[in-house]
C-alpha positions as CSV (number, residue, x, y, z in Angstrom):
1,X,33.9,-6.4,-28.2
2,X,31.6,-9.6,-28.7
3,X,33.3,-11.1,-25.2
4,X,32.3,-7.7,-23.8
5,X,28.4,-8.2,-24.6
6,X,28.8,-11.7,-24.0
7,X,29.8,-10.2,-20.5
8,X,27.6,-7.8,-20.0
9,X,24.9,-10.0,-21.1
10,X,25.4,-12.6,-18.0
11,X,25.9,-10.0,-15.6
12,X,22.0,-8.6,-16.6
13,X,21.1,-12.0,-16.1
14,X,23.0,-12.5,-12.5
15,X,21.8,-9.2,-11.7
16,X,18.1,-9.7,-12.4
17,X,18.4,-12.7,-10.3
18,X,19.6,-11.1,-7.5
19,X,17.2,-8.0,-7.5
20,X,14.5,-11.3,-7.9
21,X,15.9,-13.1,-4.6
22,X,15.8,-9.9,-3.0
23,X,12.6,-8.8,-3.6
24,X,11.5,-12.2,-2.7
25,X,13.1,-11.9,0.4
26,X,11.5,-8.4,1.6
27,X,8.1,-9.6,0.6
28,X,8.5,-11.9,2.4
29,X,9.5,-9.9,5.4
30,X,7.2,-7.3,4.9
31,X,4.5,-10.4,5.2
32,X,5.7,-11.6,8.6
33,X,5.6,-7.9,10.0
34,X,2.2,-7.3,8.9
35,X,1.0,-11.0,10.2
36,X,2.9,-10.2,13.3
37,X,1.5,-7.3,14.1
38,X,-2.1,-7.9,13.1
39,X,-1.6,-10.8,15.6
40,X,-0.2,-8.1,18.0
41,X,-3.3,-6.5,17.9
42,X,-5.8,-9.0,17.9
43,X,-4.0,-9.6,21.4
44,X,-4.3,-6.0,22.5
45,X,-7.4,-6.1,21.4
46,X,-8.9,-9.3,23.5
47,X,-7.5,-8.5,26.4
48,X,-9.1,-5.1,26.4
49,X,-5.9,-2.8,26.6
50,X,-7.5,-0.9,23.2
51,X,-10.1,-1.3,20.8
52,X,-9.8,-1.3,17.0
53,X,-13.5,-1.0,15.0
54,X,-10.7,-3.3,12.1
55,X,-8.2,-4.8,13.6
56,X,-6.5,-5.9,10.5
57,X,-6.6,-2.5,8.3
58,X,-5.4,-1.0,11.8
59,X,-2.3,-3.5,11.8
60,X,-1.8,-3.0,8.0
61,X,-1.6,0.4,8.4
62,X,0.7,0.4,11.6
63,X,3.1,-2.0,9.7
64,X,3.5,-0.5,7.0
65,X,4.1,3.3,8.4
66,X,7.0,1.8,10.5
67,X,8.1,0.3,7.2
68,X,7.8,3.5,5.2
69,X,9.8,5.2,8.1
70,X,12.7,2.6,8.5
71,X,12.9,3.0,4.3
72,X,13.1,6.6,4.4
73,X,15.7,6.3,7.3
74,X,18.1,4.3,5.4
75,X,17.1,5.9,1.8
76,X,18.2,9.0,3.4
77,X,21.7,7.2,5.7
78,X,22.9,6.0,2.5
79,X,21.7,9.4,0.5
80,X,24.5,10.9,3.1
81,X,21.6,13.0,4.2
82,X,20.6,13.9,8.0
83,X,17.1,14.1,7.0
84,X,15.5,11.5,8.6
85,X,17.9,10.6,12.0
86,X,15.5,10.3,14.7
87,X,12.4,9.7,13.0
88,X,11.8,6.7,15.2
89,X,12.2,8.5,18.6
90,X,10.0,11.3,17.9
């Protein structure tokens, strides 16, 4: 039983690491789309194709819907669910 815990014990720990590398890793994603799309608008922006009163709560914004809708995609592919297929190309 003891070799059990003992077990169990490092696998928390291994786990826990993993979950911390991988949020690490999606920050750190999610970081690089918002900076790449706030840049993505400050270009749209100076050339004059659109106008935003704050560019940077409009890229924010933009981002992170995509985000939520790619999430919700594959929360509901790996639910087994149909729910979301085509969210993107409506």
């Amino acid at each position: 039983m003891m070799q059990l815990l003992e077990w169990l014990a490092g696998f928390t720990i291994s786990f826990n690491i993993i979950q911390l590398n991988s949020a690490l890793i999606m920050a750190e994603e999610t970081r690089k789309m918002i900076t790449a799309t706030k840049n993505l608008f400050y270009a749209i922006s100076a050339k004059g194709i659109a106008h935003f009163d704050n560019s940077d709560g409009a890229a924010i914004t933009f981002a992170m819907s995509v985000h939520s809708i790619l999430d919700h995609e594959s929360d509901s592919h790996h639910a087994g669910s149909d729910d979301a297929d085509g969210e993107m190309n409506s």
